[in-house]
N, C-alpha and C positions, 0 to 999 in steps of 0.2 A: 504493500500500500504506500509506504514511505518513498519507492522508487519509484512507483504512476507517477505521483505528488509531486516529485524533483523532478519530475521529465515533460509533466503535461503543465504546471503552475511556477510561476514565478511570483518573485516578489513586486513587481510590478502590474501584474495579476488581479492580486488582492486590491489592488487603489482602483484598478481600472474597469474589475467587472461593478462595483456598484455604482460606481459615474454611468457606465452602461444602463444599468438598471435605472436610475434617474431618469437618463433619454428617452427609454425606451417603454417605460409608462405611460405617456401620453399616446402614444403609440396603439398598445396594446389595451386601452383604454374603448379609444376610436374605435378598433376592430373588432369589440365583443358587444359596443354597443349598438352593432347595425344588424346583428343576430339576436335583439331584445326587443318588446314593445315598450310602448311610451311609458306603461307602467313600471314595468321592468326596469326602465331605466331610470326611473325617479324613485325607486322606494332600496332599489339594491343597485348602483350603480357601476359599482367594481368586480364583483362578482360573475362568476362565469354565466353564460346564458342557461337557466332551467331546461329548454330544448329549444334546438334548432332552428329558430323563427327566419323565414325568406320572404317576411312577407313586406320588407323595408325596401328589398331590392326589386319585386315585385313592382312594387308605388313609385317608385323612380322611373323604372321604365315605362310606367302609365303614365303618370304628371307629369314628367319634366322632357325638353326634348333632349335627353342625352346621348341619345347617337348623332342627331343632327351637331351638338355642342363638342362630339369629339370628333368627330368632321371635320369642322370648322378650328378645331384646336391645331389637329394633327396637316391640317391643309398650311396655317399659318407657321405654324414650327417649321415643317419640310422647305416649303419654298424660301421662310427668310434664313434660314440656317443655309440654306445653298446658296443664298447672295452673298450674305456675309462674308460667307469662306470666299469665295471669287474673288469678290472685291477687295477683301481684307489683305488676303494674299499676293494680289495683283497689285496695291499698293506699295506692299512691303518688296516686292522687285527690286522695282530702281531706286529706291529706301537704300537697299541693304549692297544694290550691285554696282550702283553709279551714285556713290556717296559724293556730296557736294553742299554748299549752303544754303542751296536754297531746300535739297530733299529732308535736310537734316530737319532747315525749319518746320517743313510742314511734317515729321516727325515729333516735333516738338510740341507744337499748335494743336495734332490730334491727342498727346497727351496730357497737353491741358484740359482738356473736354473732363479729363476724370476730375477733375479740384470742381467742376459746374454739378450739383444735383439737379434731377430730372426734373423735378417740383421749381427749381427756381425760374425754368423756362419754360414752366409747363403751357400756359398762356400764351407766350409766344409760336409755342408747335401749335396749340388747337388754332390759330389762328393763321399760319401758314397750312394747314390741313383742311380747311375751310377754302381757304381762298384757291386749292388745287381740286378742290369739290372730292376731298379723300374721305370726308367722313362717312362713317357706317356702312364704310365700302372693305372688304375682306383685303383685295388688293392696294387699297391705302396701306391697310396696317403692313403688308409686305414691305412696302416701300420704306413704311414710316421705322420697322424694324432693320431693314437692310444699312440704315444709317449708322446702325448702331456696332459699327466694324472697328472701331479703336482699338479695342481688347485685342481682336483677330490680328492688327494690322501688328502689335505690339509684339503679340506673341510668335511673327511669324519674319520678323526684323531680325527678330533675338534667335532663331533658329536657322533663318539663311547666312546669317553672316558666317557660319560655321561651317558652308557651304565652300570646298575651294576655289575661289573665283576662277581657276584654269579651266573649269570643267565648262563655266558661260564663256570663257574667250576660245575656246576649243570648238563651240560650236559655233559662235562666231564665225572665227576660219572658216569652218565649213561650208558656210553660205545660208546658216539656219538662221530666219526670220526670230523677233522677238517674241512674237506669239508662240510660234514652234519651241522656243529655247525654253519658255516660260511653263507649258501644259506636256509635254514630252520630257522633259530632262529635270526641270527643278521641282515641280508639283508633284510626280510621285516618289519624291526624296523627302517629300513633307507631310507626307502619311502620321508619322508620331503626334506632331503638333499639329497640321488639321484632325486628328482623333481627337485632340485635349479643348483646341477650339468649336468641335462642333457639339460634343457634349456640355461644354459651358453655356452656349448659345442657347442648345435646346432647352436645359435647367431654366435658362432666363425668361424663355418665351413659353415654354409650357406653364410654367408658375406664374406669369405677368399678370397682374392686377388692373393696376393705374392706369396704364394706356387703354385697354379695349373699355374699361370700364366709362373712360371718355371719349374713346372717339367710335365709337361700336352704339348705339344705340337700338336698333332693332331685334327682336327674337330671333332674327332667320338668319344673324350673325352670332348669335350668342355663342363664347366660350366655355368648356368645362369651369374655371375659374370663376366667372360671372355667375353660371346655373348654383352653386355654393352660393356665394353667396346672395344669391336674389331665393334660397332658402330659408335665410335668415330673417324671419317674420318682424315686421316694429315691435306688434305687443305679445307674440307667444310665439312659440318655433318648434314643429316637430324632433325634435333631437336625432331619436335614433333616423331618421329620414335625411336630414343635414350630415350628419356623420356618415351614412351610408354612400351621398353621393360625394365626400370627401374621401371617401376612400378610393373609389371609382376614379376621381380626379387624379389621387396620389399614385396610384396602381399600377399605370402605366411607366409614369416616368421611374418609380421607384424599381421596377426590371431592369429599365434601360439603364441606371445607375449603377446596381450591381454586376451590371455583365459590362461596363464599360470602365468602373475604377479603376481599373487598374492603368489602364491606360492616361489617367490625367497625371501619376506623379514622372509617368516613362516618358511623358511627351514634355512635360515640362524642364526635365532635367536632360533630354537628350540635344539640347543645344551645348549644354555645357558640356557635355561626357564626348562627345565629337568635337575634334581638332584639336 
């Protein structure tokens, strides 16, 4: 028993599984209360489910439109996570291969954008979103998310420089066009960091709030995020029904997290670990 204990637990073990359990409470919380009725879950709230109740998830797919909402989630994630990366990384090119003052500056300029919160120009976007007649339009928010490539552009700066510059004057010589040198030879050398950037992205836009919740008005746009909470009643609020379509919201991206971790610390640090 003494040798399991040495071999499966450490001493850092011990501090880490109840921090765990901390987390993980809310968690586990959430997920037993959409197997409860409303009863259930106001008179014994933490407690495992008496039996099996499906009749939360039932009422979701009758009331609310959650297919049309992850539709519309998974339509928005896909297309602006594929501009991003395009863009982001096509920026970071002549950033990273044809270093000069001016590429430097606007290196600079898109990293100041991080010191600006969203909220301090929030009024100024809905009112440039307006005036492009983007609102409550699916492909506005495309647009209005593809902007949002600093992160991508940053992280794909710090990766190409690592890149030997012989391999772009090599094809050069050749007589390979920029576009060619760009989508052929450096784009899929940047597999690690486009994996790290695109799971970032997706996190950002599948969980997004603030934005669709203002520029999304219509039901026939609505977001999984939105359907949350436009469950949340002013004066009363089905619980276990709000929980259930939180979880439904969570569900998805919470796979794609697991099967993709590993990849954000390999992508991150593989600019450094090269050259």
């Amino acid at each position: 028993m003494k040798a399991f204990l040495k071999r499966h637990f450490t001493l850092s073990d011990i501090f880490i599984l109840p921090i765990c359990a901390v987390f993980l409470y809310p968690f586990y919380f959430l997920v037993i209360s959409t197997f409860k009725t409303l009863k259930e879950v106001s008179y014994n709230p933490t407690a495992f489910p008496t039996s099996l109740y499906l009749g939360n998830y039932a009422e979701v797919f009758q009331k609310t439109p959650i297919l049309l909402a992850f539709r519309n989630t998974l339509f928005l994630t896909l297309c602006s996570v594929l501009l991003i990366v395009i863009i982001g990384e096509m920026a970071a090119y002549p950033i990273s291969f044809n270093e000069n003052k001016f590429n430097n500056g606007v290196l600079v300029y898109l990293m100041l954008g991080f010191l600006v919160p969203f909220q301090a120009i929030l009024l100024s976007l809905f009112e440039v979103m307006q005036g492009l007649k983007l609102l409550d339009n699916l492909l506005g928010m495309v647009v209005f998310y593809a902007n949002g490539s600093a992160l991508t552009v940053f992280l794909a700066v710090g990766y190409m420089r690592s890149i030997p510059r012989e391999l772009n004057e090599a094809a050069i010589v050749d007589g390979a066009g920029v576009g060619r040198i760009f989508f052929t030879i450096i784009m899929p050398l940047m597999k690690p960091i486009t994996t790290t950037s695109i799971i970032f992205n997706t996190m950002w836009i599948w969980n997004d709030f603030i934005a669709p919740n203002i520029f999304l008005n219509s039901r026939a746009n609505t977001t999984l995020v939105l359907e949350v909470f436009r469950a949340k009643g002013q004066f009363t609020t089905n619980w276990p029904s709000f929980m259930t379509l939180s979880v439904l919201t969570i569900f998805p991206i919470f796979v794609f997290y697991c099967f993709m971790q590993k990849h954000i610390i390999k992508g991150l640090t593989a600019g450094a670990v090269k050259g």
